[in-house]
N, C-alpha and C positions, 0 to 999 in steps of 0.2 A: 820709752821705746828702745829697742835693742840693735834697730839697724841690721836686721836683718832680709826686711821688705825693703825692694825699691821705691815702692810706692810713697814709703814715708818720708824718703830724703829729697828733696829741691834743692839745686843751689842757691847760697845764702841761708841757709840753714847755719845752726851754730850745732859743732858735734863733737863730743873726742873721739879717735880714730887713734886705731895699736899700728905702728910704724912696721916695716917689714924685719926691720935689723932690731924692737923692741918686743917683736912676737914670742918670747921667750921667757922674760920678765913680765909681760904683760900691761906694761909703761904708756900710759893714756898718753896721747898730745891732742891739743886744743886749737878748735880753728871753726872757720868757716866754709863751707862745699864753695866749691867753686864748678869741678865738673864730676858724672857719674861716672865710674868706667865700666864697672858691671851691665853687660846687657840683660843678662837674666831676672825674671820680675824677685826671684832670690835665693838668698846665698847662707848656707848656715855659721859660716865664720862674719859675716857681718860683709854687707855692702862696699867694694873698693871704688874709693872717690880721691879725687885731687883737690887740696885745700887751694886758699885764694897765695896763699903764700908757696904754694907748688910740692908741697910733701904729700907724698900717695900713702893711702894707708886703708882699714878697714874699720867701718865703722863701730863703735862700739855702745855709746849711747847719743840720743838724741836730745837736745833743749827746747 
C-alpha cells in the first residue's frame, strides 16, 4: 500500500514515512503511526502522520 488513503493507516501501524527536511532525497524513515494528521480521506504525496517517537512525515509505504 502507498499511503495515500487514510483509510489504510491506524495508529500502530508499522510505515516508512519521507521526513520534511528528507523530501528531496527521498530518505525513508521507519516507525510506527502514532497519530493521523491529515484530515482529508486523501492525499497524493502520501498521508502526514506522527510516528510513536514524534517525527511528522508522509507516509510512503505501509507493512
Amino acid at each position: 500500500m502507498n499511503g495515500q488513503n487514510r483509510k489504510d493507516i491506524q495508529p500502530g501501524k508499522e510505515v516508512d514515512i519521507v521526513l520534511k527536511q528528507d523530501q528531496r532525497t527521498g530518505k525513508l524513515t521507519h516507525g510506527i503511526v502514532k497519530d493521523l494528521l491529515t484530515k482529508s480521506s486523501s492525499h497524493p504525496h502520501g498521508i502526514k502522520v506522527r510516528l510513536e517517537d514524534g517525527q511528522v512525515g508522509r507516509v510512503k509505504k505501509i507493512y
